[in-house]
N, C-alpha and C positions, 0 to 999 in steps of 0.2 A: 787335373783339369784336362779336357778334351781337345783336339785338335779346333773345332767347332766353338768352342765358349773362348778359347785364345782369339780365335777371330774377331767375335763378338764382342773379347774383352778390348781389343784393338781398335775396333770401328768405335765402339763409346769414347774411347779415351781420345781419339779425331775429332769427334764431336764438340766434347768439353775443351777441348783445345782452343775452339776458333773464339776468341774474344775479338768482338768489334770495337776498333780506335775510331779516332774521329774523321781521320782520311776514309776509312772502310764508309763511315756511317755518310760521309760527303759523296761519295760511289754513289750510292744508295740514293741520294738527292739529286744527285745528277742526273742519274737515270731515270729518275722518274720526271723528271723534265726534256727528255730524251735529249740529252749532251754527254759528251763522251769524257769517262775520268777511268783512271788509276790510279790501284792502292796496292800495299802487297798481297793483298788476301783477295779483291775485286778489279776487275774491268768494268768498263759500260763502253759499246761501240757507241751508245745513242738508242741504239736500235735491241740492244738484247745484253743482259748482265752476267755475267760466268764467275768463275770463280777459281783463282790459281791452283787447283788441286787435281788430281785424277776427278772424272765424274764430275769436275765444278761447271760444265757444258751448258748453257744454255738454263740458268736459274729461272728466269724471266723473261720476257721478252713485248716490244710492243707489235700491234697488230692494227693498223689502221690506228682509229683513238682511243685504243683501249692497251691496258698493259695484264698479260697473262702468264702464272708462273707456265715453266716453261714444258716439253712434253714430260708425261708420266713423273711430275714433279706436284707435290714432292714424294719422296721414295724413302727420305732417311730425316729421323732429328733434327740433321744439320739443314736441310729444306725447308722443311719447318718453320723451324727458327728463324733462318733467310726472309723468307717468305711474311713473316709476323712482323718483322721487322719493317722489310720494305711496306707494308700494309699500312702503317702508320704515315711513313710519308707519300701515299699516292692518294688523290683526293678520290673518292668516292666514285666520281662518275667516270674514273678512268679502270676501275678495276674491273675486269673483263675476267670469264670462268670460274674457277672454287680456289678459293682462298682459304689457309686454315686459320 
């Protein structure tokens, strides 16, 4: 195996790691009500949701009345996923740019 596919095998295996508990998934609701929580895998200041990781910067974020993931996001899986997740709990008329 290649220096390259080690990376790769690394970065998946981050991925598959992040299981959301119910404090993560409370994150997630908070912020989409724009109030401020922590978990150990998420923040929400209110205003934009990160994530304790290297790269976990700026997942999301709100913008006036509208909530958008956040720049050049998503990038990985793990955004993705984030991303799907929180989709579920933000109503409709607040989800603001491309969502996956």
């Amino acid at each position: 195996m290649n220096q390259s596919q080690q990376i790769m095998e690394m970065l998946g295996d981050v991925s598959e790691d992040l299981k959301l508990g119910k404090a993560d998934i409370e994150v997630i609701k908070q912020f989409s009500n724009a109030q401020s929580a922590d978990s150990d895998k998420l923040h929400s200041s209110g205003d934009r949701l990160d994530g304790h990781w290297t790269g976990g910067n700026e997942i999301a974020r709100w913008d006036g009345n509208k909530i958008y993931p956040g720049a050049d996001r998503p990038h990985t899986k793990l955004d993705q996923t984030l991303l799907r997740v929180l989709k579920k709990h933000v109503p409709k008329n607040t989800q603001g740019g491309i969502w996956p």
